[in-house]
C-alpha positions as CSV (number, residue, x, y, z in Angstrom):
1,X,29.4,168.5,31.1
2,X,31.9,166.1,30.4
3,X,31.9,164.3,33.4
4,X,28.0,164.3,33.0
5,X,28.3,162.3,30.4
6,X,31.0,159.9,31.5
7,X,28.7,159.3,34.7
8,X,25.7,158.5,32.0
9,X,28.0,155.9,30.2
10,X,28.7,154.1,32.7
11,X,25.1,154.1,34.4
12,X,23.3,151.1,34.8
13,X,20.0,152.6,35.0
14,X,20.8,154.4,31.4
15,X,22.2,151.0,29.8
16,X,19.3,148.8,31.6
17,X,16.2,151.4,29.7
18,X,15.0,152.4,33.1
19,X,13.0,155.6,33.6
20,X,15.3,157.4,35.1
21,X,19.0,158.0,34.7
22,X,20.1,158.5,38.0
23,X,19.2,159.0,41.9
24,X,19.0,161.9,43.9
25,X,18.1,160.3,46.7
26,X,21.2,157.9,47.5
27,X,19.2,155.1,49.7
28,X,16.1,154.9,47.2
29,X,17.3,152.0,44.4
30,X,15.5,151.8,40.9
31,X,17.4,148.9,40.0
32,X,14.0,146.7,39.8
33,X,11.8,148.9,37.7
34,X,13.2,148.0,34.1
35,X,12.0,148.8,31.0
36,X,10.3,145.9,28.8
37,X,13.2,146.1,26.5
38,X,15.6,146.1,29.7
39,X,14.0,142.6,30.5
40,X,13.4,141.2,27.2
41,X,17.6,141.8,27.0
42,X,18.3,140.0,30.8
43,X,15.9,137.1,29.7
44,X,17.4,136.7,26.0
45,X,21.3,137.7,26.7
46,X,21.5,136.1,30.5
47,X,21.6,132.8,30.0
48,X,23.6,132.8,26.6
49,X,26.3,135.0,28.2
50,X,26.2,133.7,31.7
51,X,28.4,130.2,30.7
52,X,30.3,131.8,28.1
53,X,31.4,134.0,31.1
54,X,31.7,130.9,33.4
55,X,33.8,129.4,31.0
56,X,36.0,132.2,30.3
57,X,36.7,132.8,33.8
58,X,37.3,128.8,34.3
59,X,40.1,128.9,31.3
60,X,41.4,132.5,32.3
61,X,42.4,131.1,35.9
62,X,43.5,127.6,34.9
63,X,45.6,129.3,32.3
64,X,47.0,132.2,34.6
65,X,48.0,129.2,37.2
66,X,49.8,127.0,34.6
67,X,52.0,129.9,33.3
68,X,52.8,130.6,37.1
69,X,53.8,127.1,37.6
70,X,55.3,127.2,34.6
71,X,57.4,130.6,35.3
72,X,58.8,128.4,38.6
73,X,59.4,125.7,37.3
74,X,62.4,124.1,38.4
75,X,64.1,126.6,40.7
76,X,65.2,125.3,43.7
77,X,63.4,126.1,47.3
78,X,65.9,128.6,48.5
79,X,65.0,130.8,45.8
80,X,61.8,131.4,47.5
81,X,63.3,131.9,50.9
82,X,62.7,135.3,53.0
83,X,65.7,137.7,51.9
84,X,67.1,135.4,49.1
85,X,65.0,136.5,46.0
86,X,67.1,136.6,42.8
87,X,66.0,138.3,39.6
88,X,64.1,135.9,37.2
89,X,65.3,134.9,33.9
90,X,64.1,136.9,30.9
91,X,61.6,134.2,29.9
92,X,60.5,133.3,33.5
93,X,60.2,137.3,33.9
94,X,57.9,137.5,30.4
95,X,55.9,135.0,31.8
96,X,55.4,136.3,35.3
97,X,54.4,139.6,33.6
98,X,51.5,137.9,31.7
99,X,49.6,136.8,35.2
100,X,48.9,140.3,36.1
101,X,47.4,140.7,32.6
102,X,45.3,137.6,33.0
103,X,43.9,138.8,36.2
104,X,42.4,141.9,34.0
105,X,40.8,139.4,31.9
106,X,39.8,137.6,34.9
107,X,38.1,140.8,36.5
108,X,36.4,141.5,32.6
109,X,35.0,138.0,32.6
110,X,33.4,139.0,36.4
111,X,32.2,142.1,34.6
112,X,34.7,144.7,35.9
113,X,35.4,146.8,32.9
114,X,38.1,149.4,32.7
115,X,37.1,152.3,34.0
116,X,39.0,155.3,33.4
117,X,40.9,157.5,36.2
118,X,41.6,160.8,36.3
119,X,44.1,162.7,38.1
120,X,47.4,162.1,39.1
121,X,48.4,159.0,41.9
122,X,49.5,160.5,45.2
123,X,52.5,159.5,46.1
């Protein structure tokens, strides 16, 4: 029942207030049959979190490609060379650690939010 419920959360039907809370028929869609409330919250929240979520994504990229720069900065060409990699400094390596990070912020400002996995990773 568990799982039941962790499908429900993260159901767009369920979150949107439409009638029904999932498919059984996999190539029937009921994305356009929203609820009033579903449409009175697309009309009011769309276009005041639509360029907020421009924006952030705008910042989040420009910032994630000046700490790269940054985290570069200086070393000479045949550091980047096929075969002759050499480890990074401690502070280059702290920054090169927060672009990955940024890209997570990046995919949440897209609206890609975390979504949990279970199991283990096959090797």
């Amino acid at each position: 029942e568990s799982e039941h419920h962790h499908i429900d959360r993260l159901s767009v039907f369920k979150r949107m207030g439409s009638a029904r809370t999932h498919a059984h028929n996999p190539f029937w869609s009921d994305t356009w049959h929203i609820s009033t409330l579903g449409l009175l919250k697309l009309v009011v929240f769309g276009p005041i979190l639509l360029p907020i979520r421009i924006i952030g994504f705008l910042f989040t990229i420009v910032l994630a490609s000046l700490i790269a720069t940054i985290a570069v900065l200086g070393l000479p060409r045949s550091h980047f060379e096929c075969g002759t990699s050499k480890p990074l400094s401690a502070p280059r390596n702290a920054l090169k650690m927060m672009v990955p990070l940024l890209g997570r912020v990046l995919l949440w400002f897209l609206g890609y939010l975390w979504i949990d996995v279970k199991g283990k990773k096959v090797p």
